[in-house]
LUMPAFI-957206 format. One record per residue: residue number from 0; x, y, z of N, C-alpha, C, CB in turn. Coordinates in Angstrom, 2 decimals, padded with zeros to 5 digits. Glycine has a CB too. Example, Ala and Ser with C-alpha at 12.3 -4.5 7.8 and 13.67 -1.06 7.14 Angstrom:
! LUMPAFI-957206
PT,pos,n_east,n_north,n_up,ca_east,ca_north,ca_up,c_east,c_north,c_up,cb_east,cb_north,cb_up
PT,0,013.19,-005.69,007.80,012.30,-004.50,007.80,013.20,-003.30,007.80,011.31,-004.47,009.05
PT,1,012.85,-002.25,007.08,013.67,-001.06,007.14,012.90,000.03,007.87,014.08,-000.60,005.72
***
This chain:
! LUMPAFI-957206
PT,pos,n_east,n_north,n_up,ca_east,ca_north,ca_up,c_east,c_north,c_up,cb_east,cb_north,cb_up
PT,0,009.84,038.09,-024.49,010.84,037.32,-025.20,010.18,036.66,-026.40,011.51,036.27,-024.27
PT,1,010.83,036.55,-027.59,010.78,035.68,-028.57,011.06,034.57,-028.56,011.25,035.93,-029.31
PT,2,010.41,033.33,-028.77,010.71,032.21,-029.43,010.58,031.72,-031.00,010.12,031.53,-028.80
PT,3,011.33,031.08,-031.44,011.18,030.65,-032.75,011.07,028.90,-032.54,012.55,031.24,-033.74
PT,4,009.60,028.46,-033.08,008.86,027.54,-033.08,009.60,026.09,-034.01,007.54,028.21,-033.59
PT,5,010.28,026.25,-034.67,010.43,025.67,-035.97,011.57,024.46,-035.23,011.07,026.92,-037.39
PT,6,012.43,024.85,-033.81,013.41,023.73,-033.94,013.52,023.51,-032.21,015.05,024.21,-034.91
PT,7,012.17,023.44,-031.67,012.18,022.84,-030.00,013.00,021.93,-029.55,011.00,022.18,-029.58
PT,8,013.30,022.04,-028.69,014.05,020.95,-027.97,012.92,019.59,-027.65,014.72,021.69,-026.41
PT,9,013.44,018.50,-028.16,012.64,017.27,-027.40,012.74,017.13,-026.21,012.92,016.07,-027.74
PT,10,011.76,016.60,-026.18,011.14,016.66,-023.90,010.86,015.08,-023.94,008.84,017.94,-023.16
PT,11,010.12,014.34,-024.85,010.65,013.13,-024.51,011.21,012.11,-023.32,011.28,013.25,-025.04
PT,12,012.47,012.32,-023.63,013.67,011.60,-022.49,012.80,012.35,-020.46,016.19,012.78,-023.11
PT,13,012.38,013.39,-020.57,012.30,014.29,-019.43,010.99,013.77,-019.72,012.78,015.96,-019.33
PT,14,010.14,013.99,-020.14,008.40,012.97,-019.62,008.22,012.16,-019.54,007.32,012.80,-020.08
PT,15,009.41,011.16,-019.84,009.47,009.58,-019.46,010.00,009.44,-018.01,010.52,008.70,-020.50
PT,16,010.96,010.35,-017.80,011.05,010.24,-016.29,010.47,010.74,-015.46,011.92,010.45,-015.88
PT,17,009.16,011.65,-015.90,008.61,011.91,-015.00,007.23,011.03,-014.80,008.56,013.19,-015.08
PT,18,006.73,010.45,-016.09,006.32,009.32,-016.01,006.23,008.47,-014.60,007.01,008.80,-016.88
PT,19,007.78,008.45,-015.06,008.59,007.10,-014.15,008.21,007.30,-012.77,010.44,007.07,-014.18
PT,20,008.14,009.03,-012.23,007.95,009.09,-011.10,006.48,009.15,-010.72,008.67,010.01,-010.70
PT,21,005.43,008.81,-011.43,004.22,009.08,-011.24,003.74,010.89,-011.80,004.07,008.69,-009.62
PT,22,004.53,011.07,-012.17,004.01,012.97,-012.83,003.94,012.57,-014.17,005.39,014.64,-012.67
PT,23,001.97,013.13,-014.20,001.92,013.28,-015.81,001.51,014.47,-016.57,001.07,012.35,-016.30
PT,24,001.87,014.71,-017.51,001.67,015.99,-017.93,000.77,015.89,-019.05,002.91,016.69,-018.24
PT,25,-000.56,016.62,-018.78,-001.48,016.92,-019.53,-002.30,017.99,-019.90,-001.98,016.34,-019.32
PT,26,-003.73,017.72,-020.59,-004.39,018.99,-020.69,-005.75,018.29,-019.48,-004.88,019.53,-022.68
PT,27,-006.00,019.75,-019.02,-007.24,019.32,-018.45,-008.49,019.65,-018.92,-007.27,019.64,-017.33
PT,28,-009.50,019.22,-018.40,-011.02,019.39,-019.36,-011.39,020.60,-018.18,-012.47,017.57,-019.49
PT,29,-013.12,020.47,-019.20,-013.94,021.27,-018.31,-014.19,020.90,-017.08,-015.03,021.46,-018.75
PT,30,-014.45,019.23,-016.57,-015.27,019.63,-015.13,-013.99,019.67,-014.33,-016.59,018.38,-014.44
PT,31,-012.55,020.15,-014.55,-011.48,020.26,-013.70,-011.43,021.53,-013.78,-010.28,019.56,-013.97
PT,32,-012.08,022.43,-014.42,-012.01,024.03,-014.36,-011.38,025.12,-013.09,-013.45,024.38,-014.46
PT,33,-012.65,024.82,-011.84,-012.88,025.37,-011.25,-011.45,025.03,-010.58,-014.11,025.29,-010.87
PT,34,-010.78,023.11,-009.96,-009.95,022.76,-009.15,-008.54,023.68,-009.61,-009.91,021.18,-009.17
PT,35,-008.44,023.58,-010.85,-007.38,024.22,-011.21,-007.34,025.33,-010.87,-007.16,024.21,-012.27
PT,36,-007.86,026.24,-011.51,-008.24,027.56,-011.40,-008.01,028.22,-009.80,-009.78,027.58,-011.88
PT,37,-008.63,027.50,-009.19,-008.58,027.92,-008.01,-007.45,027.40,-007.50,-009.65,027.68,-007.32
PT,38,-006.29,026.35,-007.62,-004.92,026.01,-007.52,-004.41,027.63,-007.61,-004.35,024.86,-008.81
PT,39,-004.69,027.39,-009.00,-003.46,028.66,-009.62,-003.82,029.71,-008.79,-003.57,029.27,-011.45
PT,40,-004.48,029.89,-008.05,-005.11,031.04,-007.30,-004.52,031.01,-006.25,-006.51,031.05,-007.06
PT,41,-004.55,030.31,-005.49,-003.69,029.49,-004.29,-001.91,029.84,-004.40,-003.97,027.53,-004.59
PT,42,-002.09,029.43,-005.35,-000.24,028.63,-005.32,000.32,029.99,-006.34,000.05,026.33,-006.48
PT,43,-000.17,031.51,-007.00,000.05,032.07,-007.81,-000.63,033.31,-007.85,-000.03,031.39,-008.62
PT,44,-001.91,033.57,-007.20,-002.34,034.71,-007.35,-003.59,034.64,-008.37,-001.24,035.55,-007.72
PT,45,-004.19,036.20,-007.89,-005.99,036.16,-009.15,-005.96,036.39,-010.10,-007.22,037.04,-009.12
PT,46,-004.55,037.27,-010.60,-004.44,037.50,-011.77,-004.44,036.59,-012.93,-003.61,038.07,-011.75
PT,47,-002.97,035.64,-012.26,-002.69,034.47,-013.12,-003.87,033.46,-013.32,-001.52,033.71,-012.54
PT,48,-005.21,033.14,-012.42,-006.54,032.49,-012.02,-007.49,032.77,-013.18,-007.16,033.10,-010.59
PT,49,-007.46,034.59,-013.28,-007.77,035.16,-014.45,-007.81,034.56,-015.66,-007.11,036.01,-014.59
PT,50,-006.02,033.85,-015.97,-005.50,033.77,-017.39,-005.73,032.29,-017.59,-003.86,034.28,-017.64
PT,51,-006.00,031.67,-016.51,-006.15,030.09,-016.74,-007.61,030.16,-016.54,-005.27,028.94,-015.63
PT,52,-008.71,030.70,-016.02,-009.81,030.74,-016.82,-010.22,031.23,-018.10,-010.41,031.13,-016.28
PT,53,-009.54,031.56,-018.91,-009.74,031.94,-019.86,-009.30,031.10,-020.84,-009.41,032.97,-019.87
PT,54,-008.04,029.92,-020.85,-007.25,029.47,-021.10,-008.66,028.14,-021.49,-005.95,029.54,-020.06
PT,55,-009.37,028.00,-020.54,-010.75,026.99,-020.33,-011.75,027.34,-021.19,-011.45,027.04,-018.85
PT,56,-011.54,028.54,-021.79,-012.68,029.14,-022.75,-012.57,028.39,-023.95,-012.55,030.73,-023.10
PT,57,-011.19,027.75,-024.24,-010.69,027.14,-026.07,-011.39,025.25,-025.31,-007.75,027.30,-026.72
PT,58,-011.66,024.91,-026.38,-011.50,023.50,-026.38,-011.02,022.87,-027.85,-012.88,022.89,-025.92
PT,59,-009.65,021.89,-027.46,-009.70,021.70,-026.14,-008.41,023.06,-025.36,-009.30,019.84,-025.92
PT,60,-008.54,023.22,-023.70,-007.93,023.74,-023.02,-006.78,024.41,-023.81,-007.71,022.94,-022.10
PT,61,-006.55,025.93,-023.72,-004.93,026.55,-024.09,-004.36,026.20,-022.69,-004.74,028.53,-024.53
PT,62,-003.79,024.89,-021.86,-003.56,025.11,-020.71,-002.75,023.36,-020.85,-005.03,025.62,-019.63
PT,63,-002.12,023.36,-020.18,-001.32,022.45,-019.67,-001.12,021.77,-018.14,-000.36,022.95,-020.00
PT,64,-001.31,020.61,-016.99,-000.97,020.63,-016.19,-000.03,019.24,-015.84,-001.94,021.01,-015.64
PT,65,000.54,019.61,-014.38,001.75,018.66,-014.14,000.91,018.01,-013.01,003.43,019.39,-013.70
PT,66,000.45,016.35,-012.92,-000.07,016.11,-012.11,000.57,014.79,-011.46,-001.24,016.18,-012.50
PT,67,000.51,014.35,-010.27,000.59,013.29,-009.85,-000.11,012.77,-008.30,001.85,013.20,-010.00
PT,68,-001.21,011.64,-009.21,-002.18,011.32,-008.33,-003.10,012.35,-008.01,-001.66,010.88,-007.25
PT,69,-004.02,012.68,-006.97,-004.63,013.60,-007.27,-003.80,015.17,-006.70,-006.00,013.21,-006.74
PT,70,-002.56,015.84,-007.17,-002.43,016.21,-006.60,-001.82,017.16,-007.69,-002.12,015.62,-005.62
PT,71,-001.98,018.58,-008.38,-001.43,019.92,-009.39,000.04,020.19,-008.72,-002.59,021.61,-009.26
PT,72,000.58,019.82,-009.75,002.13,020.18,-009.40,002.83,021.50,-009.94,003.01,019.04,-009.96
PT,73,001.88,021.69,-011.05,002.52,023.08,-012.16,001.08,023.50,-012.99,004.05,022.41,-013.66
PT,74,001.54,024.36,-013.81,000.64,024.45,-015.08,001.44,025.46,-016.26,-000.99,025.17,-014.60
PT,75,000.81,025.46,-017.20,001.10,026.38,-017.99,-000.03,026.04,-019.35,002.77,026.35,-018.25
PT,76,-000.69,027.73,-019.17,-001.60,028.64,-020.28,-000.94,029.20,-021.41,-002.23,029.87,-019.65
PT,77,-001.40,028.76,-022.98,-001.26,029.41,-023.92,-002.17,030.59,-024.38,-001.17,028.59,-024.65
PT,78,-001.83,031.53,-025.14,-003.31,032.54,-025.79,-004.26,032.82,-024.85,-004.29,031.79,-026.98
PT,79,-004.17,033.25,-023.30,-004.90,033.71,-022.63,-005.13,035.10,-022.24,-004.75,033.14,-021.94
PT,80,-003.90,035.72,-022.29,-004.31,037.20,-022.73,-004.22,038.22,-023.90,-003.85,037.80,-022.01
PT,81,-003.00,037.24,-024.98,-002.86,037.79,-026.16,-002.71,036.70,-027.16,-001.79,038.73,-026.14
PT,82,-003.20,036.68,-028.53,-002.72,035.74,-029.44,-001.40,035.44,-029.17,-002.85,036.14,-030.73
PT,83,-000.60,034.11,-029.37,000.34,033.87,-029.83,001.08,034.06,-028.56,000.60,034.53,-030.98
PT,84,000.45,034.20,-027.42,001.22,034.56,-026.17,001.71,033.12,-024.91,000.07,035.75,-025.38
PT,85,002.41,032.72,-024.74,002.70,032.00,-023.74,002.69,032.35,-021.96,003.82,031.72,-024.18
PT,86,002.08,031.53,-021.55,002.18,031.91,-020.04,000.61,032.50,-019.50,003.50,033.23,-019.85
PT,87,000.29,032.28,-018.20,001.22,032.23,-017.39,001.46,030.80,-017.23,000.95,032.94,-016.24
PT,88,002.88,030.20,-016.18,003.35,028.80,-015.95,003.76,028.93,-014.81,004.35,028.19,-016.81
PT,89,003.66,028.17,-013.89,004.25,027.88,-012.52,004.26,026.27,-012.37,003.32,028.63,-011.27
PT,90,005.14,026.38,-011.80,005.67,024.54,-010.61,005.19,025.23,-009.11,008.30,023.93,-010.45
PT,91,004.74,024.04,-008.47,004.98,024.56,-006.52,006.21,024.12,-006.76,004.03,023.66,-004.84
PT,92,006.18,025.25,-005.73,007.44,025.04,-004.38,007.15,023.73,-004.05,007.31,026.11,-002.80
PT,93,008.98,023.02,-004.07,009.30,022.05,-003.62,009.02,020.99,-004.62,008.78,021.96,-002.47
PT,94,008.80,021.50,-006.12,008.62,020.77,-007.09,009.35,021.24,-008.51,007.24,020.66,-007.14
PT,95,009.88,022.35,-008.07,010.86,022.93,-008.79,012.38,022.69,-009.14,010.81,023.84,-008.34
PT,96,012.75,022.36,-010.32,014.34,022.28,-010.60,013.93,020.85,-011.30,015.66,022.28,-009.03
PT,97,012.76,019.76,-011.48,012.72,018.76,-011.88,012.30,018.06,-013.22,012.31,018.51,-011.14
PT,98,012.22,019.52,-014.13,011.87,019.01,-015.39,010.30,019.53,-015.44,012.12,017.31,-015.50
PT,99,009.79,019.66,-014.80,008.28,019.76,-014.65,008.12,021.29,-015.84,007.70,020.04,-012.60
PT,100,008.48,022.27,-015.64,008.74,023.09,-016.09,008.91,023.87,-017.70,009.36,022.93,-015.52
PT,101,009.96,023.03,-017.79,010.55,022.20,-019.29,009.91,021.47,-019.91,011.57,021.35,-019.25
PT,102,008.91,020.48,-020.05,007.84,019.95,-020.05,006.45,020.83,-020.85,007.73,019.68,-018.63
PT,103,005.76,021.77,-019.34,005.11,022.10,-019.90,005.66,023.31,-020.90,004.23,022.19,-019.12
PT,104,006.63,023.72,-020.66,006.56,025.26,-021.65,006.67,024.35,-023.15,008.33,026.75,-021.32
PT,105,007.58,023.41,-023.68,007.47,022.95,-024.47,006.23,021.97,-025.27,008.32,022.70,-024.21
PT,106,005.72,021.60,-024.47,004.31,021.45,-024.82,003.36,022.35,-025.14,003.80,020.94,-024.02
PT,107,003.26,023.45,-024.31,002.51,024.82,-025.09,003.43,024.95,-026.15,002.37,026.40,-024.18
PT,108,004.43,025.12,-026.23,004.98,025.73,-027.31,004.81,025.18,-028.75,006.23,025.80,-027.03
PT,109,004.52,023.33,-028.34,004.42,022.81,-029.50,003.09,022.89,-030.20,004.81,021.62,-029.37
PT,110,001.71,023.04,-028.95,000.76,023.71,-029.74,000.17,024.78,-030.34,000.29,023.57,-029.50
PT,111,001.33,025.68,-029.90,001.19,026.75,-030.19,001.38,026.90,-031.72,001.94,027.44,-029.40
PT,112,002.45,025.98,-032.31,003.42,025.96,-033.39,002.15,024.93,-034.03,005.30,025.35,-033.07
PT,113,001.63,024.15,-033.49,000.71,023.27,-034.82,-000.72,024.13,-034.58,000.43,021.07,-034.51
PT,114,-001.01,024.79,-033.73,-001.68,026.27,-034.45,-001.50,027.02,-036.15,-001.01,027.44,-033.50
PT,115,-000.26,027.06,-036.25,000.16,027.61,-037.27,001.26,028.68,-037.01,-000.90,028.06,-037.90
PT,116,001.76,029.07,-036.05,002.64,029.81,-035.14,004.15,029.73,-035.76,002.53,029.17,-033.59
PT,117,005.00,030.51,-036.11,006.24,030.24,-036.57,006.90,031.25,-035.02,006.56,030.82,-038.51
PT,118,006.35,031.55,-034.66,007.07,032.08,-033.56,006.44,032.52,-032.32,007.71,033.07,-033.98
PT,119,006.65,032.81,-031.02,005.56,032.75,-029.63,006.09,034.14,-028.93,005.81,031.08,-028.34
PT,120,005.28,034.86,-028.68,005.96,035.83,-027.07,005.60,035.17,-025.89,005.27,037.54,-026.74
PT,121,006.77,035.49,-025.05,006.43,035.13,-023.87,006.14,036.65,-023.48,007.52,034.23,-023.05
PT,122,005.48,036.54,-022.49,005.23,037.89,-022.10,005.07,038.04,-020.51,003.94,038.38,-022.84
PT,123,005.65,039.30,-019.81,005.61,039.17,-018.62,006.85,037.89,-017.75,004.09,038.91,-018.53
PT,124,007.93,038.21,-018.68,009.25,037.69,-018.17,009.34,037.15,-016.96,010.17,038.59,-018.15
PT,125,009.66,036.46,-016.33,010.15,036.06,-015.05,011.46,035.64,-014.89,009.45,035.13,-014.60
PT,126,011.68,034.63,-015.20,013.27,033.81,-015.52,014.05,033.47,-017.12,013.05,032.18,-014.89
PT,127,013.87,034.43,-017.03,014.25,034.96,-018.61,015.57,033.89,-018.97,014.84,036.99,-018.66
PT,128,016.60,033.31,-017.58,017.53,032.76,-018.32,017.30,031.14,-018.78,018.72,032.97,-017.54
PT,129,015.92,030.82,-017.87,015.52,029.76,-017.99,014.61,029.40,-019.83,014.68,029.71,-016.58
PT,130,014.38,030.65,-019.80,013.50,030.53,-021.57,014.56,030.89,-022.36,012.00,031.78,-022.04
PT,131,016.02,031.45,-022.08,016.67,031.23,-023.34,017.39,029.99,-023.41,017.55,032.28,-023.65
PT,132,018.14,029.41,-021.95,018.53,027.93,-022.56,017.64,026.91,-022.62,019.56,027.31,-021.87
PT,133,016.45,026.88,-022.19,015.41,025.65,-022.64,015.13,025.83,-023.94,013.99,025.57,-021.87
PT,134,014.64,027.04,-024.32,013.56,027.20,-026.21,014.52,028.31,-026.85,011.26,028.17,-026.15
PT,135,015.64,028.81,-026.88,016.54,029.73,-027.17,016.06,031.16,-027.82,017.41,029.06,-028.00
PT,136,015.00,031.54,-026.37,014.05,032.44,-026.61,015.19,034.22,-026.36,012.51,032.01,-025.30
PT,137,014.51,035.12,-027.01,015.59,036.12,-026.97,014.51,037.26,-026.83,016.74,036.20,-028.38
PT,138,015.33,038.10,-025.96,014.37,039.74,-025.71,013.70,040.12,-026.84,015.33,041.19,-025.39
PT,139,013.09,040.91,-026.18,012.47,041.70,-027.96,012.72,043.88,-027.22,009.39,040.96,-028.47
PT,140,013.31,043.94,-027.92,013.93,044.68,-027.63,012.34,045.77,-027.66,015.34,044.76,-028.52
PT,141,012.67,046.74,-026.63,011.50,048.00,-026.27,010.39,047.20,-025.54,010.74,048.88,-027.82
PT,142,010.42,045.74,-025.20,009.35,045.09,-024.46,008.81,045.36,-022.88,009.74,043.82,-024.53
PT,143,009.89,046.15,-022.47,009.62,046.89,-021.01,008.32,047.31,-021.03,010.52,048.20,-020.67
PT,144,007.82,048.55,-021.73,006.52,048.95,-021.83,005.74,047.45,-022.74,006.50,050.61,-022.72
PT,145,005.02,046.66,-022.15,004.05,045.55,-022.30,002.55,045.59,-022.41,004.23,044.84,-021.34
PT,146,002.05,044.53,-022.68,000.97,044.60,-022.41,-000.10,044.89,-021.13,000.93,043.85,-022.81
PT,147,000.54,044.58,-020.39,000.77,044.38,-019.19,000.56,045.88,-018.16,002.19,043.73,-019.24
PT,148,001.20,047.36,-019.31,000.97,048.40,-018.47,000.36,048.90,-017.73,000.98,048.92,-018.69
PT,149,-001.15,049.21,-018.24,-002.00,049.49,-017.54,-003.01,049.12,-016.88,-002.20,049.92,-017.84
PT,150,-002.42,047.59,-016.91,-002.86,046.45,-015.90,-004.01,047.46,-014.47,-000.95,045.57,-015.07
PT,151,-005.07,047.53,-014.33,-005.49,047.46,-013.19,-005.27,047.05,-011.87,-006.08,047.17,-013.38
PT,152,-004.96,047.06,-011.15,-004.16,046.85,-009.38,-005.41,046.68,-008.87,-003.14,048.36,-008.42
PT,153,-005.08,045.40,-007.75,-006.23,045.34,-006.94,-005.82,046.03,-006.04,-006.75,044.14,-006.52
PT,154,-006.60,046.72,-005.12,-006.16,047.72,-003.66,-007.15,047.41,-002.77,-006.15,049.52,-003.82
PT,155,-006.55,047.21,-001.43,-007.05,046.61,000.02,-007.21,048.09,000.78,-005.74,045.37,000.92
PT,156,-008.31,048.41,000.74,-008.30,049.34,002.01,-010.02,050.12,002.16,-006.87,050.72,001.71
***
């Protein structure tokens, strides 16, 4: 999907209340590398572990997280497997539907855009209806075949 950078929705009003609830949304450093990393591993898989170590390679961080107290609620990685690329992003379970979400994608998005970025792919779709009414992101038509194709598979046997 496409986004166009130039007219985000403010998040504001939605990080003040999450504020409110003790969730803060930030970047994390280096000596939080490994905790994260290995979250996203946990709560998401090696692939996505992959893209948020790599995400640790920029300083500061292409990476975003949703925290409260000591405890990773979400994340979301900019430019970790392609320029100009968004994702990957996850909330846990049972932390989902609360803004957390909305938050970080718009926060990558906004550094993505004071990068110099007039526009972002998301790549590797998931809830496609959720990125067009949050950032009024739109297909890109022939994006089926991705980057993504000849992705390597891990195999158990």
């Amino acid at each position: 999907m496409l986004v166009r950078l130039m007219e985000l929705p403010e998040v504001g009003p939605e990080e003040i209340k999450l504020r409110e609830a003790g969730i803060i949304i930030r970047r994390p450093i280096a000596p939080e590398k490994s905790i994260v990393c290995d979250w996203v591993e946990k709560e998401f898989g090696l692939y996505w572990k992959n893209e948020a170590e790599v995400a640790f390679s920029f300083h500061p961080a292409h990476c975003f997280i949703a925290q409260k107290e000591n405890e990773i609620l979400g994340f979301a990685c900019y430019e970790s497997t392609a320029k100009n690329f968004f994702g990957p992003t996850g909330t846990k379970e049972g932390w989902r539907g609360k803004g957390i979400g909305k938050v970080l994608l718009v926060r990558s998005l906004l550094a993505l855009k004071e990068m110099g970025y007039a526009y972002a792919i998301i790549g590797g779709v998931g809830p496609a209806d959720f990125y067009k009414n949050t950032v009024g992101a739109v297909e890109i038509a022939g994006s089926e075949i991705s980057i993504y194709q000849n992705l390597l598979r891990q195999t158990h046997g």
